[in-house]
C-alpha positions in Angstrom: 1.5 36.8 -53.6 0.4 37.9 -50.0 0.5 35.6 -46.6 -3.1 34.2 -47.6 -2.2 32.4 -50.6 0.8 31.4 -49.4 -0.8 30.1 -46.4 -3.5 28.4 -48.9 -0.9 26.6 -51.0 1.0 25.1 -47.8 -2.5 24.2 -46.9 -3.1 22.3 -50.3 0.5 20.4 -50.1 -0.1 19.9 -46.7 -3.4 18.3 -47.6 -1.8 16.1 -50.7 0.8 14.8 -48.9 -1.7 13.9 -46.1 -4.5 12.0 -48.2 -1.6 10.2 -50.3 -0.1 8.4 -47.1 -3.7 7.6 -45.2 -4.3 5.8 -49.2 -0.8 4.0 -48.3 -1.7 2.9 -45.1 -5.5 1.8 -46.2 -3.5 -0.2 -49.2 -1.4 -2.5 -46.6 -3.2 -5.3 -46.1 -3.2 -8.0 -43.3 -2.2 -11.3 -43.5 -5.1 -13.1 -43.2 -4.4 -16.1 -40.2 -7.8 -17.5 -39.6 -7.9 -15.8 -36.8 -8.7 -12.0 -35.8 -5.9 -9.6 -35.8 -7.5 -7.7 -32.9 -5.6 -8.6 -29.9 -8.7 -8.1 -27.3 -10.2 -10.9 -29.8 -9.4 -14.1 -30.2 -12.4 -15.1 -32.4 -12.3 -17.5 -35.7 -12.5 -15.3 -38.6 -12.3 -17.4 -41.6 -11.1 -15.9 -44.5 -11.4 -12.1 -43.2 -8.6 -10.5 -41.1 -11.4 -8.8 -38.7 -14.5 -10.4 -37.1 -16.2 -7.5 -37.9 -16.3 -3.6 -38.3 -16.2 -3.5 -34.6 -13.3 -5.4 -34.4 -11.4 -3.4 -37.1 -12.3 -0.2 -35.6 -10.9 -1.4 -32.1 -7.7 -2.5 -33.7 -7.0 0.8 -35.6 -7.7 2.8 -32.3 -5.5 0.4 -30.7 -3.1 1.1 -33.6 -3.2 4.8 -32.8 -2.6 4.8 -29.5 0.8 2.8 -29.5 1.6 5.3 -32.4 
């Protein structure tokens, strides 16, 4: 085994363990208030946790940032 496959399969892990906790994260799901979980919103939302794609976009960035 040389330095490029072992760099390859610590790539691959890497890469596993990545994808399987961005799938935990995506299965978490929001309580759904009537209202949207965006704090720069304060919109009705009905039975959805987001407005919109916008809204849910702007809360994950938001998300990252404090992160």
């Amino acid at each position: 085994m040389d330095y490029g496959d072992i760099g390859q399969q610590y790539t691959e892990e890497r890469n596993e363990a990545l994808i399987a906790s961005q799938r935990a994260l995506a299965q978490q799901t929001l309580e759904i208030t009537g209202t949207c979980h965006n704090p720069r919103c304060e919109d009705d939302c009905g039975p959805k946790p987001f407005c919109d794609a916008k809204c849910r976009d702007e809360y994950d960035n938001l998300k990252k940032r404090r992160s």
